[in-house]
N, C-alpha and C positions, 0 to 999 in steps of 0.2 A: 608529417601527417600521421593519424594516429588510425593505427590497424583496427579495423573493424573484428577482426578474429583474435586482438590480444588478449589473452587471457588475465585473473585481477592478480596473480603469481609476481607479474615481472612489473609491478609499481617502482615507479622510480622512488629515492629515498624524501626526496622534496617532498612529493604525497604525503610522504608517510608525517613527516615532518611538523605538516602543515595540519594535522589532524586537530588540537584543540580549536584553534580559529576557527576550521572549516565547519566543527561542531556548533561555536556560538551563533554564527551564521543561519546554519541548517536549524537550529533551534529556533530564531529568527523569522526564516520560511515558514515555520511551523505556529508559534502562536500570532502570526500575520493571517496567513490564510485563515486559522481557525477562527481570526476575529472579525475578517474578511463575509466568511459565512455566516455567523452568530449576528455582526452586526450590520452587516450592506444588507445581506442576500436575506435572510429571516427576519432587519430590521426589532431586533430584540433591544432594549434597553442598555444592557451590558451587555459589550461584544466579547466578554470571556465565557458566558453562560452558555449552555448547550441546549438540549431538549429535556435536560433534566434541571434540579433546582441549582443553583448555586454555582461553586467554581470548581467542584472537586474533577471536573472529566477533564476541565481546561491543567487542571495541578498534577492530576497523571500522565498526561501526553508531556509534558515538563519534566515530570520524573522518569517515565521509561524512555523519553528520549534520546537521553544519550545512550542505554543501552540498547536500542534499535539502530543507532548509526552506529557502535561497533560492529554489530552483528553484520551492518550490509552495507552503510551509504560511505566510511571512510575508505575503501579499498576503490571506490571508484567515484566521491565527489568532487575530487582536484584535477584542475586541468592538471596536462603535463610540465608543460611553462607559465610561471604566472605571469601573462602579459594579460595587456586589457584585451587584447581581442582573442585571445584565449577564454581567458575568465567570461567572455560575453558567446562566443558558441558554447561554449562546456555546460557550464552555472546557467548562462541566461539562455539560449535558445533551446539546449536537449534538456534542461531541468527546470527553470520559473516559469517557462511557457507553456508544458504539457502539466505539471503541476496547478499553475492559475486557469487551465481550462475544465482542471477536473474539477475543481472547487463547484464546477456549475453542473454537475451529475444529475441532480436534482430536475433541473429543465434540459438535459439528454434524454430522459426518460419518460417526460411530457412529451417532448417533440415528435420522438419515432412511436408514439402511443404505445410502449411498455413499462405497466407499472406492474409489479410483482416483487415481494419477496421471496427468499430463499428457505420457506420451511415446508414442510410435504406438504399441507392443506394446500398452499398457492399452486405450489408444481406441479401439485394435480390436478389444477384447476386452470393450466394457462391458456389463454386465448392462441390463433393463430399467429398475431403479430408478436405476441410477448414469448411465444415457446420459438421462434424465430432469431429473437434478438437474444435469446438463452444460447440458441444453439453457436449463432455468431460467437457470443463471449465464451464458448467452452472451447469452441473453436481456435481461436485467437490466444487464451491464456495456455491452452494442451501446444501451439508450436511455439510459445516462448519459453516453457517449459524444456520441451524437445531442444530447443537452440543451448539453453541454459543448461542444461545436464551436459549438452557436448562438450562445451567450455571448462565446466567443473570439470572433466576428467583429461581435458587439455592443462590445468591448473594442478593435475596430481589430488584433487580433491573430492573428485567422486563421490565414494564412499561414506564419508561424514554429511558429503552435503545432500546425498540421498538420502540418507537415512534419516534426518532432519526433516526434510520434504515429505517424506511417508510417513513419518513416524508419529509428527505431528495431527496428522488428519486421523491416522488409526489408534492412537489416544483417545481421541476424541470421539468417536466412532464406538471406541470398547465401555468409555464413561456410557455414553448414551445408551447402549447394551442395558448397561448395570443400573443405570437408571430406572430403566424399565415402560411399561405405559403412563406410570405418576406425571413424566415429563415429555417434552417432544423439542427437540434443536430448532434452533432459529439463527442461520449464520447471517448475521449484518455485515450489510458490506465493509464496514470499520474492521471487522475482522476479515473480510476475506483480504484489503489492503493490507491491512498489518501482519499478515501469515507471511504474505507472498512479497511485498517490496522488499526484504531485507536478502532474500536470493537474489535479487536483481543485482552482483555487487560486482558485474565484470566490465572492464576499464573498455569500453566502447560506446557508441552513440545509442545503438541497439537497446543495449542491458540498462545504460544509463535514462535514457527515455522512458522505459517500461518503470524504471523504478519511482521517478517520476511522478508517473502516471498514479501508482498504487499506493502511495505516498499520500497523493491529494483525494483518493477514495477514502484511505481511511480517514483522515483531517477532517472532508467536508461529512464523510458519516457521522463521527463523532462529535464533530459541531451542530450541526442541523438535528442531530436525533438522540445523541448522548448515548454513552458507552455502556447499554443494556446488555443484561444477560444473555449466554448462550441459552442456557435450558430455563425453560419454562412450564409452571406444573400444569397437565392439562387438563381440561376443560371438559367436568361428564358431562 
């Protein structure tokens, strides 16, 4: 059985092993899903196309993606043992199931009647049920967070991997600074997946699930809406 508290440090060598496979695979998940959304769920023409023209958002998720499975999903995408019913809890139930459910983000957000984006005009403006399902989701990603930093420093890794975590957002934060009024942020959820899934990378059901999950936020973002700008100039 596999420890819910083991950290992504003590990977047996087969993992490691098993890393370009696990990659074409994972790549796999990823222009499925994205064609998944583009062409079932948006019913678009071309299921590589986004919300923008052409193929180029579908040819970047292609390109960065092996370097976002180094960064997070190889330290904890392989079962332990490759048996089939390993490969089918691991792979299939903690990762293509929360994964294919997030694809449908889109009508979560109909259902519990919160629609809003992430840029101050909206925030400022949320309704009761929409500043509810905010607080839910800040709720939710601040104890996966808290779980994930314990782990990192179970892992001897602390340190890089906070500084990463922080350091990211206060970049981003200091940009916008120096920006000034010209522009105003707008974080898409493609980006808050793609920040956040690649911490997700510790060898448990937990960490593995959650990455998952943020994984197919950013996929179905970037398909359904295409891989828009953070800042935007605003509007006298």
């Amino acid at each position: 059985m596999i420890s819910s508290m083991q950290p992504a440090s003590t990977e047996k060598p087969a993992a490691k092993s098993a890393s370009w496979p696990a990659l074409c695979v994972w790549l796999g998940f990823l222009a499925a899903g994205y064609a998944y959304v583009a062409g079932f769920l948006c019913q678009r023409d071309h299921p590589f196309h986004s919300g923008n023209p052409g193929i180029r958002d579908f040819t970047l998720v292609l390109l960065l993606g092996p370097v976002l499975f180094m960064l997070g999903p190889r330290h904890n995408w392989n079962p332990h043992r490759f048996s089939a019913l390993a490969i089918l809890k691991w792979n299939g139930m903690c990762y293509l199931l929360p994964f294919f459910l997030t694809l449908h983000w889109e009508f979560l957000g109909h259902a519990i009647g919160a629609q809003f984006s992430l840029k101050a005009a909206d925030l400022a403006a949320l309704d009761l049920r929409s500043g509810g399902a905010l607080a839910m989701g800040v709720t939710i990603i601040t104890g996966l967070l808290v779980s994930h930093l314990a782990w990192a420093r179970r892992a001897k890794i602390l340190y890089p991997y906070a500084t990463l975590l922080c350091g990211i957002p206060c970049l981003i934060g200091i940009i916008t600074l120096l920006l000034g009024d010209g522009y105003y942020l707008h974080v898409h959820h493609y980006c808050l997946g793609t920040f956040l899934f690649p911490f997700f990378r510790f060898r448990n059901h937990f960490s593995l699930t959650a990455q998952a999950v943020f994984v197919g936020l950013a996929v179905e973002g970037i398909s359904r809406w295409g891989m828009d700008p953070v800042w935007y100039p605003s509007v006298p």
